[in-house]
C-alpha positions as CSV (number, residue, x, y, z in Angstrom):
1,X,-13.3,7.4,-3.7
2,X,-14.7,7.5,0.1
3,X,-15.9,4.1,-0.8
4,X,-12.7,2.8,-1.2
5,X,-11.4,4.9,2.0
6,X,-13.1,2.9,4.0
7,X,-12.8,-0.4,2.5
8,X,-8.8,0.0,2.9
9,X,-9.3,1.1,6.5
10,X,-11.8,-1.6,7.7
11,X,-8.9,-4.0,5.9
12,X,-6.0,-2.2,7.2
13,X,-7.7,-2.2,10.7
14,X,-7.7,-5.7,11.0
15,X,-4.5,-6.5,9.4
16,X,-2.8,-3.6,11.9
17,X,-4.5,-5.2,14.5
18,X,-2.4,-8.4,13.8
19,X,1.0,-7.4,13.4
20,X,2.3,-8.9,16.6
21,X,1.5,-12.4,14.6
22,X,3.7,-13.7,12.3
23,X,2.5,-14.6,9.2
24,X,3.7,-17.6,9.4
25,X,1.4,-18.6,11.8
26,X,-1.8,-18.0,10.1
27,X,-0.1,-20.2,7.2
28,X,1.1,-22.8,10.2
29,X,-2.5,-22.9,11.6
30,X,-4.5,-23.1,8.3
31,X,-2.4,-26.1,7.5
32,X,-2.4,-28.0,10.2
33,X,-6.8,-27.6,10.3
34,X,-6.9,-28.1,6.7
35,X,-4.8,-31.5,7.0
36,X,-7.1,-32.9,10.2
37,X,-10.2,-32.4,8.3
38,X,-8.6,-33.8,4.9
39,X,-7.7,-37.0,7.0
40,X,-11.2,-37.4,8.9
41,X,-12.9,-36.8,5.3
42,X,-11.3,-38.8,2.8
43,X,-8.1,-40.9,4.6
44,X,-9.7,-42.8,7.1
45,X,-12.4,-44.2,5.4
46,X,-10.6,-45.8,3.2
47,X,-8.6,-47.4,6.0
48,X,-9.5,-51.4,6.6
49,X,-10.3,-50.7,10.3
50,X,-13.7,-51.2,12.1
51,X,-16.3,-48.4,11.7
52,X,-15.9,-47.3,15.4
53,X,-12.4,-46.8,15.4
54,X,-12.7,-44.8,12.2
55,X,-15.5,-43.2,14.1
56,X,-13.3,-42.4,16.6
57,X,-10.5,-41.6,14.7
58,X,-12.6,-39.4,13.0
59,X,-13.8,-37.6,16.1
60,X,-10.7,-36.9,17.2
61,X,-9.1,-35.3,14.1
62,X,-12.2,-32.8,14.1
63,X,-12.0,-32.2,17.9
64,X,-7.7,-31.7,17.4
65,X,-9.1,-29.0,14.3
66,X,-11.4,-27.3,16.8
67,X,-9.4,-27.1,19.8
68,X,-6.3,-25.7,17.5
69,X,-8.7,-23.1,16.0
70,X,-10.2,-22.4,19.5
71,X,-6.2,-21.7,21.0
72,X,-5.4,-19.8,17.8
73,X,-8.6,-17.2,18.5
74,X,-7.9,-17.0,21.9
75,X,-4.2,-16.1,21.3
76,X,-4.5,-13.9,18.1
77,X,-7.6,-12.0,19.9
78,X,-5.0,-11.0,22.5
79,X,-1.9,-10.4,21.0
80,X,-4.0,-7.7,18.6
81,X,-4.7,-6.2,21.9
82,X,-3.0,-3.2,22.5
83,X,-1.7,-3.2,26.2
84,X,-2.2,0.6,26.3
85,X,-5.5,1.3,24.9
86,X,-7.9,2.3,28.1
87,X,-10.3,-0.5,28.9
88,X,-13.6,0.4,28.4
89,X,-16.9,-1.9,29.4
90,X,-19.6,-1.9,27.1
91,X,-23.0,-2.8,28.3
92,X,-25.2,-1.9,25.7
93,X,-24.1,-3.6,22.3
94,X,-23.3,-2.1,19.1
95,X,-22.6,1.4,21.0
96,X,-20.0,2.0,18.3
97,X,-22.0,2.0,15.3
98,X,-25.2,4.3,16.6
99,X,-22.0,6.6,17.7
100,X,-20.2,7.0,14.5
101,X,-22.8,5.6,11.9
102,X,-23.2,2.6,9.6
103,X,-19.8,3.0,7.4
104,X,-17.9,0.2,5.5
105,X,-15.0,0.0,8.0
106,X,-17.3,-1.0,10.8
107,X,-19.6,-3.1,8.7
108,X,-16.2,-4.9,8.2
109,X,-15.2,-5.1,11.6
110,X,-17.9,-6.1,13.0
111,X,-18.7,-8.8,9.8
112,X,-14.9,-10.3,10.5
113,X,-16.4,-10.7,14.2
114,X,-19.1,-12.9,12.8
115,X,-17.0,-15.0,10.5
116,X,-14.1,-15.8,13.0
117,X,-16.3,-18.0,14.8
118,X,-18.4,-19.6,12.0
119,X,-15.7,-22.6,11.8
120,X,-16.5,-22.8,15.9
121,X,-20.0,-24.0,15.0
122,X,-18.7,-26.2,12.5
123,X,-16.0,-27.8,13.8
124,X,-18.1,-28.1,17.1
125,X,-21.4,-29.7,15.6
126,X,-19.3,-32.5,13.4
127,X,-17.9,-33.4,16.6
128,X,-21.6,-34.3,18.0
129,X,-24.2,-36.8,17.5
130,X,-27.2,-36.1,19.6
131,X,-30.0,-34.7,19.7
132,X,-30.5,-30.2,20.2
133,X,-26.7,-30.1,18.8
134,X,-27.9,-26.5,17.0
135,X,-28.5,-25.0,21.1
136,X,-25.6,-26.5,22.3
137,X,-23.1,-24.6,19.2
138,X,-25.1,-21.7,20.6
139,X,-24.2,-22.6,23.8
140,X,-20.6,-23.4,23.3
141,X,-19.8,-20.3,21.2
142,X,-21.4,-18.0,23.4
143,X,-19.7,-19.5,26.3
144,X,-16.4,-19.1,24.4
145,X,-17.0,-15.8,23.7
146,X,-17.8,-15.0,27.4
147,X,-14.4,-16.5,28.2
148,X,-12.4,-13.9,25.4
149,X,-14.9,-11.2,27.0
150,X,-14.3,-12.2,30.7
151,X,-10.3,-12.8,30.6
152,X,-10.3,-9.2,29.1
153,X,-12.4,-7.8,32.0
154,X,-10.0,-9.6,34.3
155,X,-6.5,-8.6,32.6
156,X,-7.8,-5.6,31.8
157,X,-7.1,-5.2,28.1
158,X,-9.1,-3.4,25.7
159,X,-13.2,-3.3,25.5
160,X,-15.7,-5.6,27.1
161,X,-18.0,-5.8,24.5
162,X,-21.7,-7.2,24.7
163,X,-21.8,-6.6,20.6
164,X,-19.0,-9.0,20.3
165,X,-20.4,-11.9,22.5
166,X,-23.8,-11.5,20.5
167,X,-21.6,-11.3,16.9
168,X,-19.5,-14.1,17.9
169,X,-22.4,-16.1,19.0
170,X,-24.1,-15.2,16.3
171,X,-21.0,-16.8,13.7
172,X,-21.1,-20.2,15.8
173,X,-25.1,-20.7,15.6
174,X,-24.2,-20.1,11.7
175,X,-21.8,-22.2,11.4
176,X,-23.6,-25.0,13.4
177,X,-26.8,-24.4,11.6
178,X,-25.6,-24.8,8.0
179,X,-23.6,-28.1,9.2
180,X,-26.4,-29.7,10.5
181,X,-29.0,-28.9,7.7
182,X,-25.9,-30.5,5.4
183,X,-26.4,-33.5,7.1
184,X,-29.7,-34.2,6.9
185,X,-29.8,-33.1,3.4
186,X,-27.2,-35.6,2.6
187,X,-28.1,-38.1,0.1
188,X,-31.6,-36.4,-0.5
189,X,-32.3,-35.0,-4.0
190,X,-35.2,-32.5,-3.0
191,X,-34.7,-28.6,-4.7
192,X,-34.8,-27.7,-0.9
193,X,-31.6,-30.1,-0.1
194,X,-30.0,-29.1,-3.1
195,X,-30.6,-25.5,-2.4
196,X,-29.3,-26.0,1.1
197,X,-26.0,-28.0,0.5
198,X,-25.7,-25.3,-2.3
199,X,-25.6,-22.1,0.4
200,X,-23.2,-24.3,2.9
201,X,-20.9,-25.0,0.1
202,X,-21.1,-21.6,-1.2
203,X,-20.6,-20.1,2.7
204,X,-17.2,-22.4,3.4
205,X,-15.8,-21.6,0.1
206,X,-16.5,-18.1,0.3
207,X,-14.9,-18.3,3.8
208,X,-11.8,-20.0,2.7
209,X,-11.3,-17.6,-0.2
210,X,-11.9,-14.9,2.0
211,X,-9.8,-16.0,4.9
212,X,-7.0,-17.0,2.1
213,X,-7.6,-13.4,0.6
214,X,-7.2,-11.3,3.5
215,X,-4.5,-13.3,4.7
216,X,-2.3,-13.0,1.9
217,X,-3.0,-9.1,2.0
218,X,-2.3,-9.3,5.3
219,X,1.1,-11.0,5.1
220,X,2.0,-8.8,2.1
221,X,0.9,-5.3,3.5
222,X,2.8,-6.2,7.1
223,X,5.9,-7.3,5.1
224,X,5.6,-4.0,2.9
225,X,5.3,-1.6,5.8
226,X,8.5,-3.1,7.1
227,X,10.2,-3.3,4.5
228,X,9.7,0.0,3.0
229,X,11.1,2.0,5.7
230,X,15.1,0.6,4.3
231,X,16.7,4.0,2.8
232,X,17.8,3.1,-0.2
233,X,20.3,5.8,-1.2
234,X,23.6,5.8,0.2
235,X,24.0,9.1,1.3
236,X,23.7,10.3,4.8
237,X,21.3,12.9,6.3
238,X,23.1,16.3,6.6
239,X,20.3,18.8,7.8
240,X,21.8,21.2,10.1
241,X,21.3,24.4,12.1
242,X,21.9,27.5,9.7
243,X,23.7,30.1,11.0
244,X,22.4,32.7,13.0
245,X,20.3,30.1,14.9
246,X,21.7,30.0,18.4
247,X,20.0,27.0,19.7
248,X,22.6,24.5,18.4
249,X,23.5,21.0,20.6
250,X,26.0,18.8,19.6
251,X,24.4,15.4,18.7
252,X,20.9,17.1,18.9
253,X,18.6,15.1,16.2
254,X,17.0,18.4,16.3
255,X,17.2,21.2,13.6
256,X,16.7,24.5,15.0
257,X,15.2,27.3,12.3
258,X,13.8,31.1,13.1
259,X,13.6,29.8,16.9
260,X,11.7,26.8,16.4
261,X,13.1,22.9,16.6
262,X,12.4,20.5,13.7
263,X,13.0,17.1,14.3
264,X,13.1,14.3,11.0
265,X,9.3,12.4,9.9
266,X,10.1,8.7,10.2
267,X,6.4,8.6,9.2
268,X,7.2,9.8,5.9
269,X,7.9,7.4,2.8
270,X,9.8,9.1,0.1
271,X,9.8,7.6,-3.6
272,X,11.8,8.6,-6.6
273,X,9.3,8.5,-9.9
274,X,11.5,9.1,-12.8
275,X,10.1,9.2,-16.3
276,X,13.6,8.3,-18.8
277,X,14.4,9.5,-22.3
278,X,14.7,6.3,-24.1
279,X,13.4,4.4,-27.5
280,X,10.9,2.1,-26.7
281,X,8.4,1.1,-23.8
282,X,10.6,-1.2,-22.0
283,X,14.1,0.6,-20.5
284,X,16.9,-1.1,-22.0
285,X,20.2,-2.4,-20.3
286,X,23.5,-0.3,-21.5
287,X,26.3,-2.4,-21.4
288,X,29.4,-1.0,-23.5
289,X,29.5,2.8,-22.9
290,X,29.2,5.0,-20.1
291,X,26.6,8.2,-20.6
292,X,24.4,6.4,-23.2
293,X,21.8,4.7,-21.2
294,X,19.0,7.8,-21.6
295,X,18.6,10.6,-19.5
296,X,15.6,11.0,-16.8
297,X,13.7,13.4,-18.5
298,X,10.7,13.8,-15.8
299,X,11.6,13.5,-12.0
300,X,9.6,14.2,-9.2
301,X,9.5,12.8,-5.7
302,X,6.8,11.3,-4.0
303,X,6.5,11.7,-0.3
304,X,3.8,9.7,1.6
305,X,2.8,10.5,5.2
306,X,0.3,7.8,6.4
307,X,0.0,9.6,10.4
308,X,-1.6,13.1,8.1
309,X,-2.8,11.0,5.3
310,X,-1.2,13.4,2.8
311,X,0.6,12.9,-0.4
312,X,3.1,15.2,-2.0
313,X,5.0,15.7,-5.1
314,X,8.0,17.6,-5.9
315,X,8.5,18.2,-9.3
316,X,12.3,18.1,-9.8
317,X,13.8,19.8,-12.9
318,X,16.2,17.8,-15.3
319,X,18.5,20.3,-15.9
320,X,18.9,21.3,-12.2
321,X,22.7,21.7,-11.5
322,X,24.4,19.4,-8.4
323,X,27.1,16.8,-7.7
324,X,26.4,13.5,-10.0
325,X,29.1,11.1,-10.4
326,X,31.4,10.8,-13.3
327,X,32.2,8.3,-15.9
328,X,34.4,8.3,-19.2
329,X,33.2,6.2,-22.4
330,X,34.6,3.3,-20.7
331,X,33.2,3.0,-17.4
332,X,36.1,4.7,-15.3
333,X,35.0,6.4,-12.1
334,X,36.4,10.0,-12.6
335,X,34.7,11.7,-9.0
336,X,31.9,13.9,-8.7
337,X,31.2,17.2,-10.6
338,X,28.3,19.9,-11.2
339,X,26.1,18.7,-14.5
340,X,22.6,18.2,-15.0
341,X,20.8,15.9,-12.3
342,X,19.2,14.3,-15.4
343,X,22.4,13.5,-16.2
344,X,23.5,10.5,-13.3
345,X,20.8,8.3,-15.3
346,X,22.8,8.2,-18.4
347,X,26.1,7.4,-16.8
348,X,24.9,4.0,-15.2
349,X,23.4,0.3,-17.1
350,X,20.2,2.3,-18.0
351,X,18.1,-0.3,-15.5
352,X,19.4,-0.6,-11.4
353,X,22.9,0.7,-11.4
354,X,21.5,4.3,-13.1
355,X,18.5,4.5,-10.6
356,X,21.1,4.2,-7.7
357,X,23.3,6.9,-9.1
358,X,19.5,8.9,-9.8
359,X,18.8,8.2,-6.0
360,X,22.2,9.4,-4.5
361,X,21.9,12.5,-6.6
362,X,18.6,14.0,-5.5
363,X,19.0,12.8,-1.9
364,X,22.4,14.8,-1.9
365,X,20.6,17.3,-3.6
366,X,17.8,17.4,-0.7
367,X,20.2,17.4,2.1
368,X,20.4,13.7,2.5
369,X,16.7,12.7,2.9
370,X,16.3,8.9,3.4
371,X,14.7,7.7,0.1
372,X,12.8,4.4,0.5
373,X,12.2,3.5,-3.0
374,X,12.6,4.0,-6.8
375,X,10.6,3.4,-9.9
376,X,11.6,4.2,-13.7
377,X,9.6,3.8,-16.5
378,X,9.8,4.7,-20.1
379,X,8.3,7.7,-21.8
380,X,6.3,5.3,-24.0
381,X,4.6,3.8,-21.6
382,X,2.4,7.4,-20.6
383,X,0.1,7.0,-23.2
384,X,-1.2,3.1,-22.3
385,X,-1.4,4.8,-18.5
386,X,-3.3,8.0,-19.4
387,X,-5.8,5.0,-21.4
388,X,-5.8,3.0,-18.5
389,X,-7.5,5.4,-16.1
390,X,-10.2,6.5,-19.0
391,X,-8.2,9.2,-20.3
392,X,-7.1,12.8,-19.1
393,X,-8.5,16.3,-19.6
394,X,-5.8,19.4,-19.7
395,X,-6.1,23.0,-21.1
396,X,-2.9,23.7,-23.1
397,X,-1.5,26.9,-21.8
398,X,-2.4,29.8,-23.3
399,X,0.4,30.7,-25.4
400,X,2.4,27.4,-26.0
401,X,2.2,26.0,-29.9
402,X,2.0,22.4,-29.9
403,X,0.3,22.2,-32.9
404,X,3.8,20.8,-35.2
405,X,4.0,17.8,-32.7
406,X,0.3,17.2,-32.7
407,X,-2.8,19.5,-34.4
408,X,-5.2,18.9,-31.7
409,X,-3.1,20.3,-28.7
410,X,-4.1,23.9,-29.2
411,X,-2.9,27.0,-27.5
412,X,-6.3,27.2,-24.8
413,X,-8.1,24.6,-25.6
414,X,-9.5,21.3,-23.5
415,X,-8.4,18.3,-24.4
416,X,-9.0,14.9,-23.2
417,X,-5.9,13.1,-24.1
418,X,-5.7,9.5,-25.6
419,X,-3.0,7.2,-26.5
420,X,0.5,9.4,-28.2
421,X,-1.0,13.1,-27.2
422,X,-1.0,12.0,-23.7
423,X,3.2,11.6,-24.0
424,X,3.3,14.5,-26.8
425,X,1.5,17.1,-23.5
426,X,4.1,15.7,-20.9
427,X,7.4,15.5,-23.1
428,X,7.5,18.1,-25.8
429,X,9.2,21.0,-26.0
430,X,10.7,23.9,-27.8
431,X,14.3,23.2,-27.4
432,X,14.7,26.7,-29.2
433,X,13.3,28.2,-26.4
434,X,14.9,29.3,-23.1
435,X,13.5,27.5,-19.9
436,X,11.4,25.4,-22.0
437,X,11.6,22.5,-19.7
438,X,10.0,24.6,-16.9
439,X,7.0,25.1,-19.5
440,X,7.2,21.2,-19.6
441,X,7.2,21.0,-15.8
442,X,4.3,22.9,-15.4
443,X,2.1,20.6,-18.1
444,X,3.7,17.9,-16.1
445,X,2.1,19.4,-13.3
446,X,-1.4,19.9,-14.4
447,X,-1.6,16.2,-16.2
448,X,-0.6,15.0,-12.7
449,X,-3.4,16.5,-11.1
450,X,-5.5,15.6,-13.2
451,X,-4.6,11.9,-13.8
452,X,-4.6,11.5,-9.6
453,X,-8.1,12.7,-10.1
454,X,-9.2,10.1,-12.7
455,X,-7.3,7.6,-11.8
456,X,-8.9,7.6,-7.9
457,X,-12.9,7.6,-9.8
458,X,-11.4,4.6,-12.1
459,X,-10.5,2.9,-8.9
460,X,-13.5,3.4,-7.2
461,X,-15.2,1.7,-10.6
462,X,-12.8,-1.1,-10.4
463,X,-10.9,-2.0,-7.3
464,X,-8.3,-4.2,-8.8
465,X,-7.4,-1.6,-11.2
466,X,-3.7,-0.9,-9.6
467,X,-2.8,-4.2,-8.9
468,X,-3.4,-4.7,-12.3
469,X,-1.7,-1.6,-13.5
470,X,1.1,-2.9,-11.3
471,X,1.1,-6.1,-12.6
472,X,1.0,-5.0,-16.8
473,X,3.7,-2.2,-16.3
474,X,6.0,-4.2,-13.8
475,X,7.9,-5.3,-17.0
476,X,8.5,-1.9,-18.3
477,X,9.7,-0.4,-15.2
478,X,12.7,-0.5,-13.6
479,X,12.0,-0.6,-9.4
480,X,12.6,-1.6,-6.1
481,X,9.2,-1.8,-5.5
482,X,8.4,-5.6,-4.9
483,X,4.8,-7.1,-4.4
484,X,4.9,-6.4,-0.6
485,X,5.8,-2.9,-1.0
486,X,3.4,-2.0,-3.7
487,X,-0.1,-3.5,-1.5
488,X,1.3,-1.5,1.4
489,X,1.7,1.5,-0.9
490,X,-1.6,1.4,-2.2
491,X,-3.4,0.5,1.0
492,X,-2.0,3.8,2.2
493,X,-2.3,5.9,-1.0
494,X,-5.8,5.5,-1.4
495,X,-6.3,6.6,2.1
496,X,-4.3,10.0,1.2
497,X,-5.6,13.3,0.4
498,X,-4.0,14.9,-3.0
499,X,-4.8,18.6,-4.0
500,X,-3.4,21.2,-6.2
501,X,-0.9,22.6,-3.2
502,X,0.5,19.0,-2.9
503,X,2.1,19.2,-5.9
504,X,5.6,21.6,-5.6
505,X,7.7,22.2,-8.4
506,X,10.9,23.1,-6.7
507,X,12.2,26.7,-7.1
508,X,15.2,28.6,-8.9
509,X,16.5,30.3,-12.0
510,X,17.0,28.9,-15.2
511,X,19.9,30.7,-17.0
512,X,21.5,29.6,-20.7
513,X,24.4,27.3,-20.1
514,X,27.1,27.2,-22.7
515,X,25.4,24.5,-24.4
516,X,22.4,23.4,-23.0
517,X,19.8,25.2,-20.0
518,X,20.9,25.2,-16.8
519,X,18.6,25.0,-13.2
520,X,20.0,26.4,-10.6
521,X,17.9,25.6,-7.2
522,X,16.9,28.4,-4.4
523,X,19.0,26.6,-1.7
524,X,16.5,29.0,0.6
525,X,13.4,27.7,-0.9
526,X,14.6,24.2,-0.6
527,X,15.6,24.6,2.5
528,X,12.1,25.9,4.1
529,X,10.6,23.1,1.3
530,X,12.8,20.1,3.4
531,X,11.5,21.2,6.8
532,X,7.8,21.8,5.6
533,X,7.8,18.2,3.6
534,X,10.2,16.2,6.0
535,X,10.1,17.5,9.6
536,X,7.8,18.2,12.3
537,X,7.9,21.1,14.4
538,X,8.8,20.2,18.2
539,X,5.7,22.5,20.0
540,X,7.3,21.5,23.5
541,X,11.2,21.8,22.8
């Protein structure tokens, strides 16, 4: 899993690097290159003009390429400068890596160093027709460097770097090299030309992928972050003072508990998971009556802190008692009551309009947390998860009979779930039995853990693995997770520590209700739980 760590921060540290440019631009830029050298290539020479004007013609279209690419480096190399950061000189090249070690985040900084100026040497050599054109692309990119290096020394904005003049020098010469041998292999049918038309085609697709790649995951991880930070429920944040704590200022964004000032995580990104109690692997829409769109039988809150690189879950029970809104048969708003959380699900369509009501509930519930997203998903759909990842391994707890909804799950034993046992272990239970559904919480608990921990090494196997996952299951969830959201969400997940403490289930008593169990929550516990998961502690207040 370090692997991909460091892959995701060597990605996200150039993409944060550029989020004072607009996508747009990179789009804008691309374009307008792409179309020049489209024109010089294939347009003009099919023109009926004289071979030195579509010589010259020709010329100029390249040179217009270059000197749009060479403004666009020079710009986006500054605006990814951060006007704070100290300036540093560094004389003696690669100071970085002998400091901190060869590691996949640097190896991609310092490669994307390399590539950003191997279109330089390519643009600049097609532009010349003379003899040593290979030491004047040296030439040129190392004197272009020594401008971006020298105007930084002057403005004094971030590092001069030696490392970067000799990487960006370095991307020029190959860019100028593999045009020119190009050239003079044109036309010739020798295994050497082949071979070297072969790498240069190879090396400017593989740029173009590359540049198209990390673009779009740039552009969709910027537009995630932002947009991800919209509270989605509707309620507003009510975490006060309690009483007995004397430190108490009106309009104060601080909370003040046993002497000590809390103030809200923006950082944080808060998700509602819930897992719904319907027939079928893809949730269906209830149109005609009120309280039969399924229950959410599993709910549990996700909470992302990308500044501590932690993630937590709260394991929510569904028969905790709050304020959910109330329906009749027909749809008719009757106000708010106490009833099972699980409950708001059923009283909405079964798809949106139930995860809002979901969403309002537990954020009322948790003192009006900002919640930033939601995702349900059938049931059903646990078992082709659990398969996805390789398969989970759980010990049945000792004293818990599963054996009438499935004869391998065993009181004690380890199993390694597959397919239907994986839902069986995270949804059964003995409704004869009182607090059963804390049992179920706690197996919910330990297939978590242990499905974080296979899922991360299945990842590490195969990279693409959750945008896939995202991709198969997007049809069988109901979210307002879009594209965006979900590559900023896993950029920053995979970067996230997740142990046994991160997982909470949230505290109370479970007492017999008239018909059904009934949670009632610790309003102490969740209290000290909100400030613990939600707020920092102000050392200097």
């Amino acid at each position: 899993m370090q692997k991909i760590n460091r892959i995701f921060e060597g990605l996200e540290s150039l993409s944060s690097g550029l989020d004072s440019v607009p996508g747009m631009v990179f789009l804008a830029v691309a374009a307008v290159c792409i179309l020049l050298l489209v024109i010089s290539a294939f347009l003009i020479p099919r023109l009926k003009w004289r071979e030195r004007k579509k010589h010259a013609f020709q010329q100029g279209c390249v040179a217009a390429a270059l000197v749009i690419y060479l403004v666009s480096v020079l710009g986006f190399m500054f605006l990814v400068r951060d006007p704070s950061q100290d300036y540093q000189i560094q004389v003696l090249p690669f100071v970085q890596l002998f400091s901190e070690g060869i590691n996949l985040r640097l190896l991609i900084m310092e490669a994307a160093k390399i590539f950003l100026f191997v279109p330089v040497g390519i643009l600049f050599v097609s532009c010349l027709h003379r003899e040593e054109r290979l030491v004047r692309a040296l030439m040129f990119s190392f004197g272009i460097s020594l401008l971006v290096e020298f105007l930084q020394y002057i403005c004094k904005m971030g590092t001069f770097s030696t490392g970067d003049m000799v990487l960006n020098t370095l991307g020029g010469l190959l860019g100028a090299f593999l045009t020119i041998r190009w050239q003079h292999t044109a036309g010739k049918k020798t295994l050497g030309g082949i071979l070297l038309r072969a790498a240069f085609g190879l090396s400017v697709m593989a740029l173009i992928f590359g540049t198209a790649a990390f673009g779009t995951y740039h552009v969709l991880r910027t537009g995630g972050e932002r947009d991800i930070r919209e509270n989605v429920s509707s309620v507003d944040l009510h975490m006060e003072s309690r009483e007995g704590d004397k430190k108490l200022s009106e309009g104060s964004d601080y909370i003040w508990h046993n002497g000590k000032a809390y103030r809200y995580n923006d950082q944080v990104i808060t998700l509602l998971c819930m897992g719904i109690d319907q027939a079928g692997e893809e949730i269906q829409k209830e149109k005609d009556v009120s309280g039969e769109s399924g229950q959410a039988d599993s709910i549990f809150l996700a909470v992302m802190d990308p500044v501590s690189r932690q993630l937590r879950v709260i394991a929510i029970s569904r028969d905790t008692m709050t304020k959910i809104p109330a329906f009749d048969n027909k749809g008719n708003y009757l106000g708010e009551n106490i009833n099972h959380l699980g409950l708001a699900y059923a009283y909405g369509d079964g798809r949106e309009k139930s995860c809002q009501y979901m969403v309002d509930a537990v954020s009322r519930l948790f003192y009006g947390i900002p919640i930033n997203g939601y995702a349900a998903f059938s049931l059903e759909t646990i078992g082709k998860l659990n398969d996805a990842v390789g398969g989970v391994t759980v010990t049945i707890p000792e004293g818990e009979d599963m054996t009438s909804a499935d004869p391998q799950l065993k009181s004690g034993a380890a199993v390694t779930l597959t397919g239907d046992m994986a839902e069986t272990f995270v949804r059964w239970r003995n409704t004869e039995e009182h607090g059963s559904n804390n049992m179920r919480i706690a197996r919910q608990k330990q297939f978590l853990l242990s499905f974080f921990q296979q899922a991360a090494a299945a990842v590490q196997k195969d990279v693409s693995l959750p945008a896939g996952l995202y991709r198969e299951f997007s049809s069988e969830m109901i979210t307002d997770i879009s594209l965006d959201k979900a590559v900023y969400l896993i950029s920053e997940a995979a970067k996230m520590s997740f142990q046994e403490g991160n997982l909470t289930v949230l505290q109370g008593e479970a007492k017999t209700g008239k018909v059904y169990d009934e949670f009632y929550v610790d309003d102490d516990a969740l209290y000290e739980l909100i400030l613990d998961t939600f707020y920092v502690e102000e050392t200097d207040s």
